[in-house]
ZADO-1210 file (C-alpha; in nm, 4 decimals, padded with zeros to 6 digits):
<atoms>
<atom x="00.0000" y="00.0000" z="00.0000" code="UNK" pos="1"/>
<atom x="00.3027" y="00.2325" z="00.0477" code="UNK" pos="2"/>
<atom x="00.4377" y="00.1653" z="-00.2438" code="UNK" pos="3"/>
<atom x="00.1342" y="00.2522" z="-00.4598" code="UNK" pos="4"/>
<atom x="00.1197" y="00.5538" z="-00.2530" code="UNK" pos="5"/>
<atom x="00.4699" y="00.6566" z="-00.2950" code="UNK" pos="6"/>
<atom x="00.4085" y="00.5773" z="-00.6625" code="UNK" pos="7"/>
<atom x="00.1201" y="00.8119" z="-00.6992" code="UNK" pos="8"/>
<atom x="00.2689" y="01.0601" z="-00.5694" code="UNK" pos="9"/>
<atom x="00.5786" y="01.0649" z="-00.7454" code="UNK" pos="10"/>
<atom x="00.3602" y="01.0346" z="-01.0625" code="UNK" pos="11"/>
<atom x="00.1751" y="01.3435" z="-00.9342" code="UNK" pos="12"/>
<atom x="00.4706" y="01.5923" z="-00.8938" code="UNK" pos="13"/>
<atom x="00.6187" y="01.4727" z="-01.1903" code="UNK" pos="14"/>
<atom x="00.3243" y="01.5186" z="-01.3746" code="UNK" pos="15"/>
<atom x="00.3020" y="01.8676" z="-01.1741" code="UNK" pos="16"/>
<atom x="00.6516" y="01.9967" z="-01.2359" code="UNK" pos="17"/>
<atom x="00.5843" y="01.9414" z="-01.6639" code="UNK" pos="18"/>
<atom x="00.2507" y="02.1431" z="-01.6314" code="UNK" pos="19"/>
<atom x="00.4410" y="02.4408" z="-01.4941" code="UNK" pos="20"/>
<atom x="00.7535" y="02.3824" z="-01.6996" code="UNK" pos="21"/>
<atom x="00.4805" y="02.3984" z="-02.0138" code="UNK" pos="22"/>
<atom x="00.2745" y="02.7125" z="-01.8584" code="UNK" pos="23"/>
<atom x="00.6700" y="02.8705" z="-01.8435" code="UNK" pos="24"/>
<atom x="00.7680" y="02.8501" z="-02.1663" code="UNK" pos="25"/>
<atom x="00.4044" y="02.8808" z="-02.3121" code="UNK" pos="26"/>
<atom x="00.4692" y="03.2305" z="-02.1205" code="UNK" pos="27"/>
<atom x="00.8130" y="03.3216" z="-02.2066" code="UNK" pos="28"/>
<atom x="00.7153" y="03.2400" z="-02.6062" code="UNK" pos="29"/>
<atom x="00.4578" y="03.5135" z="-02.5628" code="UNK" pos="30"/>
<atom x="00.6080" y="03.7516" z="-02.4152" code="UNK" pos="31"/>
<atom x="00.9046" y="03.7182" z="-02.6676" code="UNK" pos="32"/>
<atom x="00.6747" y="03.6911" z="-02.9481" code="UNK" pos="33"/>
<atom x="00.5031" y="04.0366" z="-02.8062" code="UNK" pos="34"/>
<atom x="00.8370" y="04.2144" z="-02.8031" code="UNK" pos="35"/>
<atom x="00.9467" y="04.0937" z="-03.1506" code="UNK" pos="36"/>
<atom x="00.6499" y="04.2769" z="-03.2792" code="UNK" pos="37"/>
<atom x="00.7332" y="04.6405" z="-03.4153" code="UNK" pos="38"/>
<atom x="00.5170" y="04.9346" z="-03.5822" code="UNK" pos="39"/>
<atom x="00.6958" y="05.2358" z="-03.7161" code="UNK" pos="40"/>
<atom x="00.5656" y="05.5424" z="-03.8767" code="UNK" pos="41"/>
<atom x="00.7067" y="05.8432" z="-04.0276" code="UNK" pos="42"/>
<atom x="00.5728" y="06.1743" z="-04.1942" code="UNK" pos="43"/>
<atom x="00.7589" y="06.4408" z="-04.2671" code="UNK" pos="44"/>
<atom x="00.5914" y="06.7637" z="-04.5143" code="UNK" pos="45"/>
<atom x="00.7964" y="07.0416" z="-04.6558" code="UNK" pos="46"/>
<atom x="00.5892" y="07.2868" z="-04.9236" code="UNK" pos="47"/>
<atom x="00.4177" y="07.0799" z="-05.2048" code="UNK" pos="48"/>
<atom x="00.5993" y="06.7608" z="-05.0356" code="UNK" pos="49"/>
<atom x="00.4384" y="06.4874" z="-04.7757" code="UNK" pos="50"/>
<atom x="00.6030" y="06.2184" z="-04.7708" code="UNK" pos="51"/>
<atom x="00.4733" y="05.9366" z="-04.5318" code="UNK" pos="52"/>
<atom x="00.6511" y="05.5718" z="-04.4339" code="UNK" pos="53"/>
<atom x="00.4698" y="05.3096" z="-04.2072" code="UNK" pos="54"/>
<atom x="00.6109" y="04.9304" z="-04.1764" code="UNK" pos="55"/>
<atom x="00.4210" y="04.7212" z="-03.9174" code="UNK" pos="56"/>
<atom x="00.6025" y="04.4190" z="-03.8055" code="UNK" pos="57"/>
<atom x="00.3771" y="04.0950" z="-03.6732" code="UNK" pos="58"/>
<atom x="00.5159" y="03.7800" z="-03.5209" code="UNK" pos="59"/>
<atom x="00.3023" y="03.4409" z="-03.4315" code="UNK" pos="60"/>
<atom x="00.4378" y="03.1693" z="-03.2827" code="UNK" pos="61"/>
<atom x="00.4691" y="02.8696" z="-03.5191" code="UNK" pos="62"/>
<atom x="00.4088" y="02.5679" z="-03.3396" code="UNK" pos="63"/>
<atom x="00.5280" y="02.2125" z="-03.5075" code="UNK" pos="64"/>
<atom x="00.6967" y="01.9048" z="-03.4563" code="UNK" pos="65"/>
<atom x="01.0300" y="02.0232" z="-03.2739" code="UNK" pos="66"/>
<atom x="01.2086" y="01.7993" z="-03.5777" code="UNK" pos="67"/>
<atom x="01.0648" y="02.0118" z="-03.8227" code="UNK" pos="68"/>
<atom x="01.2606" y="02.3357" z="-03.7034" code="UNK" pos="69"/>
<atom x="01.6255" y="02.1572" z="-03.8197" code="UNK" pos="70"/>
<atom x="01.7882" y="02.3741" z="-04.0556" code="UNK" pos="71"/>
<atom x="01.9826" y="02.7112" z="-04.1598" code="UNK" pos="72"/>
<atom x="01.8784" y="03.0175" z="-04.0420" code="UNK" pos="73"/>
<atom x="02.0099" y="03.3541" z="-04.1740" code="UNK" pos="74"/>
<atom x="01.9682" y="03.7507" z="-04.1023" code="UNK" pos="75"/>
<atom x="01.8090" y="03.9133" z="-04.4274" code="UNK" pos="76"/>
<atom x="01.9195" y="04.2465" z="-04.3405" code="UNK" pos="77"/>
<atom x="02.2476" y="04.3412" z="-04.4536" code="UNK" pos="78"/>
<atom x="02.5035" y="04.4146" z="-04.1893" code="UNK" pos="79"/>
<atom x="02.3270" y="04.2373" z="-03.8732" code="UNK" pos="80"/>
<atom x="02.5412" y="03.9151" z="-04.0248" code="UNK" pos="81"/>
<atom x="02.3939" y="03.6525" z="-03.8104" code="UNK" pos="82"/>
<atom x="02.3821" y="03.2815" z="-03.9197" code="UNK" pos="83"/>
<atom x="02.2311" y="02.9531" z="-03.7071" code="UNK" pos="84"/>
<atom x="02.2316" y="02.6137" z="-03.8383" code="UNK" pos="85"/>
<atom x="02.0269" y="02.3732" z="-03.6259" code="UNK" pos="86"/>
<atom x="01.9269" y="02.0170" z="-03.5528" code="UNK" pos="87"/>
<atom x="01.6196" y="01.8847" z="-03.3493" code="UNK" pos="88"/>
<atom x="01.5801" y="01.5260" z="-03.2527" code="UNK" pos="89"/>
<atom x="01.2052" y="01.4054" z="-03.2127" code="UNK" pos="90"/>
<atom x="01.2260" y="01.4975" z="-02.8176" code="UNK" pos="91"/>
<atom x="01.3077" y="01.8632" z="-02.9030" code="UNK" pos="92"/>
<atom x="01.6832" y="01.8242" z="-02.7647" code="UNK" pos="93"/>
<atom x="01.8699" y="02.0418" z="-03.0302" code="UNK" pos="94"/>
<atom x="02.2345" y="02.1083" z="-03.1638" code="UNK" pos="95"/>
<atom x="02.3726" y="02.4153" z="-03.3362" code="UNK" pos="96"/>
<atom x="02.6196" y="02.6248" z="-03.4408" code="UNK" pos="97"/>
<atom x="02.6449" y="02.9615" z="-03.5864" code="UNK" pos="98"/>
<atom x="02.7822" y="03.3337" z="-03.5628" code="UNK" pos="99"/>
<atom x="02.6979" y="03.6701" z="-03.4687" code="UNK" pos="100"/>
<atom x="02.8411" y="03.9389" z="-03.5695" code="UNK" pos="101"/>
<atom x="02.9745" y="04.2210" z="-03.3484" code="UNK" pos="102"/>
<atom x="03.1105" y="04.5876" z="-03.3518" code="UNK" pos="103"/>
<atom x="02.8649" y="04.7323" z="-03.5700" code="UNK" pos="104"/>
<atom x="02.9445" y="04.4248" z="-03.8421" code="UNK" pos="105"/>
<atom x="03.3023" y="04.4946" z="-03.7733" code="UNK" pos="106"/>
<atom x="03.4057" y="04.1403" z="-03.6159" code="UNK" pos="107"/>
<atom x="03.2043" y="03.7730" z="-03.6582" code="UNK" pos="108"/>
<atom x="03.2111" y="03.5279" z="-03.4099" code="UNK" pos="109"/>
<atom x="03.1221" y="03.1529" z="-03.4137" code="UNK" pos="110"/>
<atom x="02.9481" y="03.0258" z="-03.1464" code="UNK" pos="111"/>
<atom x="02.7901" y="02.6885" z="-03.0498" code="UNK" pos="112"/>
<atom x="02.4441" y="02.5847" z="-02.9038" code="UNK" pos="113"/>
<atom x="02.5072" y="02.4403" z="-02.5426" code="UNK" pos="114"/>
<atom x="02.2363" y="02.2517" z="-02.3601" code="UNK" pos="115"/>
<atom x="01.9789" y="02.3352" z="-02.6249" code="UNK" pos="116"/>
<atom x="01.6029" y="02.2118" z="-02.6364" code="UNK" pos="117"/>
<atom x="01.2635" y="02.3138" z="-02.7726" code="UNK" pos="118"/>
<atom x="00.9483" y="02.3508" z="-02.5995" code="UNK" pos="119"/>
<atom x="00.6730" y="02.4163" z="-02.8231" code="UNK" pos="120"/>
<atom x="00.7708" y="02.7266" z="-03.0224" code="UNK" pos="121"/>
<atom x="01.0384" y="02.8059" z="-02.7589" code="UNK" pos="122"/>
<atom x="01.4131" y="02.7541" z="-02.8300" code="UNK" pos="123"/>
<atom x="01.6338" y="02.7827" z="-02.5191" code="UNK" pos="124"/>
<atom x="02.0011" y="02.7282" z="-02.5035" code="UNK" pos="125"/>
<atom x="02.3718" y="02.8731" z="-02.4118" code="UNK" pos="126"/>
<atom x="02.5827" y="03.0516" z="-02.7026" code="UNK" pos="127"/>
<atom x="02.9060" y="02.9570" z="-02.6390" code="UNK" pos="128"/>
<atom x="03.1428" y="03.1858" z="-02.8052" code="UNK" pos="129"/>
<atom x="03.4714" y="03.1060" z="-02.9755" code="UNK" pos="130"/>
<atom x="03.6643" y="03.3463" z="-02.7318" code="UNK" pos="131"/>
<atom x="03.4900" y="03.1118" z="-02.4362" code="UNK" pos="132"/>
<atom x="03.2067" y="03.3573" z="-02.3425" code="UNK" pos="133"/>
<atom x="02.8811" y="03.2220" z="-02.2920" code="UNK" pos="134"/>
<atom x="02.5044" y="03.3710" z="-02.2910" code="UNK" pos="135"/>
<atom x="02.1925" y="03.2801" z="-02.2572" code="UNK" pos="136"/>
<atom x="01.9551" y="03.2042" z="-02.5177" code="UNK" pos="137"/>
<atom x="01.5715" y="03.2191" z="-02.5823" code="UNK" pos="138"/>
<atom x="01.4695" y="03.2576" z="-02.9667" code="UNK" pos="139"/>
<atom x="01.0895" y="03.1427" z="-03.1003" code="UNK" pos="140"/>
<atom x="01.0033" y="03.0159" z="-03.4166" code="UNK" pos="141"/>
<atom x="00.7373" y="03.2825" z="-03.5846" code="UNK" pos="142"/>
<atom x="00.6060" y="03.3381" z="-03.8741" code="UNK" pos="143"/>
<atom x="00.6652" y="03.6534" z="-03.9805" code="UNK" pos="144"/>
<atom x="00.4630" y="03.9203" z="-04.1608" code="UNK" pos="145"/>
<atom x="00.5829" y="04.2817" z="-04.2726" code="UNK" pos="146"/>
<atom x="00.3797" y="04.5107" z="-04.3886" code="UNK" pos="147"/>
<atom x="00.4744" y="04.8600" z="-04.5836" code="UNK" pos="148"/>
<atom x="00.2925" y="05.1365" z="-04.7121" code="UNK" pos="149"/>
<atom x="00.2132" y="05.5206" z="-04.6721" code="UNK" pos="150"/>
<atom x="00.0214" y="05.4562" z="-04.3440" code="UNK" pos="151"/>
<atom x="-00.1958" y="05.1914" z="-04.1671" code="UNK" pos="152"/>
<atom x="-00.5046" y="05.2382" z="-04.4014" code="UNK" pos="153"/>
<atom x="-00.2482" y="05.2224" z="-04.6997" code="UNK" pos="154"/>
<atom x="-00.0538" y="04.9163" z="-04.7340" code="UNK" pos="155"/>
<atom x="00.1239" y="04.8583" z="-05.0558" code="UNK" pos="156"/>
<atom x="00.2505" y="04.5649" z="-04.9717" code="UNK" pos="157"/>
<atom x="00.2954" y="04.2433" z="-04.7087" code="UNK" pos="158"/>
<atom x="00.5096" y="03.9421" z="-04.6821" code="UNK" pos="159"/>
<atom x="00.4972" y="03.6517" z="-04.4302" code="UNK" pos="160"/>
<atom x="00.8126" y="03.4517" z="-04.3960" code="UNK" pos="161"/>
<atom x="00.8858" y="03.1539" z="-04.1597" code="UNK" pos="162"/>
<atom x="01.2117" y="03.1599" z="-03.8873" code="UNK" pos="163"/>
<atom x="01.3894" y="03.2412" z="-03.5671" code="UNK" pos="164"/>
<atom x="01.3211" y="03.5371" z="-03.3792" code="UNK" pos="165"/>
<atom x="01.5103" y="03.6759" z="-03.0488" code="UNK" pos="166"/>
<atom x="01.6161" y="03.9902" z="-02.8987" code="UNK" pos="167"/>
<atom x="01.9931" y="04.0279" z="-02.8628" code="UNK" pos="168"/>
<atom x="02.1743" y="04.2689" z="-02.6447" code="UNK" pos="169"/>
<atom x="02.5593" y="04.3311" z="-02.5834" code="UNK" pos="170"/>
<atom x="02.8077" y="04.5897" z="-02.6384" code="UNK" pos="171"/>
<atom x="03.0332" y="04.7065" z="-02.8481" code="UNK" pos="172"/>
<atom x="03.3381" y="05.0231" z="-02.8405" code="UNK" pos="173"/>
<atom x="03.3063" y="05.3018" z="-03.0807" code="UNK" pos="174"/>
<atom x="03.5900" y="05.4677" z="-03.2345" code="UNK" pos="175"/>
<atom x="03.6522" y="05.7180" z="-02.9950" code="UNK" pos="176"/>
<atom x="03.6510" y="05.3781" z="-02.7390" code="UNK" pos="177"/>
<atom x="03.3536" y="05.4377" z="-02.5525" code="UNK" pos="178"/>
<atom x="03.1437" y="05.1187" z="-02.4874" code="UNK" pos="179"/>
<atom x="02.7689" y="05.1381" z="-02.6139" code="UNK" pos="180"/>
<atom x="02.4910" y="04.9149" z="-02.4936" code="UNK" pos="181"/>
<atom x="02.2931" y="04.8042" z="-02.7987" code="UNK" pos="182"/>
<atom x="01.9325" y="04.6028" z="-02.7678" code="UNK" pos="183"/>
<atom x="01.8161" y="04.4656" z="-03.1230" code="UNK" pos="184"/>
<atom x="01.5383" y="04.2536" z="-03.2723" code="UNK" pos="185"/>
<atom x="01.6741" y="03.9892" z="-03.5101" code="UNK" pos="186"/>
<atom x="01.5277" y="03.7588" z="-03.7305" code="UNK" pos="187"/>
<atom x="01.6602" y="03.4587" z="-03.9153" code="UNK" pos="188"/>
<atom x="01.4681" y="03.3580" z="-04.2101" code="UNK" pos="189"/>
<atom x="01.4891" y="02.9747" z="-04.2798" code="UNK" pos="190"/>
<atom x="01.6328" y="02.9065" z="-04.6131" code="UNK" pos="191"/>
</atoms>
């Protein structure tokens, strides 16, 4: 009787602890997701010229079979320079490797994924850094829509594409060697 007990119990925290692991990362996709998005508008008017600019960036978590997200991720913007290449096993335990690149484009480093896994739409993992330094890592898999036009009621045109999002922070030294914080949005576009 203890045993079945002791049994059911064990099956009940473990059961317990995965519930709230899930709610966490259910969370943590959303909130990333949320700060991915990005709506920009700009008018400026000068005698006999208006000219107006609005791009409205959407994210939505893409939710699959974790195997499904193996492949090669790259940057689509010129000068951001980043690059992930990544494999998912069934479970959602993942490898990778990749580079960043730093100093305002001036310097790429290679990195590997460390301890990496998927939950849901949620990748999590440590970049560890040629030169030995290692940071944390939460990306999401979205898809991706942009759209561009005058203004909100005038869209001339919008694009969905499928890949990695995450916000990246670090620092970098200008020329006059100051050090500058820098907080980005980056997406990698599967190709």
């Amino acid at each position: 009787m203890l045993r079945i007990s002791l049994l059911v119990a064990v099956i009940f925290f473990v059961g317990l602890s995965c519930d709230v692991y899930a709610q966490d990362a259910s969370q943590k996709t959303s909130e990333l997701v949320a700060a991915l998005d990005k709506t920009k508008y700009k008018k400026k008017e000068k005698p006999n010229v208006s000219i107006e600019i609005y791009i409205d960036i959407k994210n939505e978590a893409a939710v699959r079979d974790a195997f499904d997200y193996s492949g090669n991720y790259e940057s689509e913007e010129s000068g951001s320079g980043c690059r992930l290449t990544l494999h998912v096993e069934r479970g959602g335990s993942a490898s990778g490797s990749g580079y960043d690149m730093m100093n305002e484009g001036d310097r790429r480093l290679s990195f590997t994924l460390k301890d990496a896994s998927i939950h849901g739409a949620l990748l999590t993992a440590t970049k560890v850094y040629e030169n030995g330094e290692q940071r944390k890592f939460e990306a999401v898999f979205v898809n991706r829509t942009v759209a561009t036009g005058k203004n909100a009621n005038e869209i001339s045109s919008r694009e969905t594409k499928f890949g990695l999002g995450f916000i990246q922070t670090g620092n970098w030294s200008d020329k006059e060697g100051r050090t500058l914080n820098f907080t980005s949005r980056v997406f990698l576009e599967r190709r």
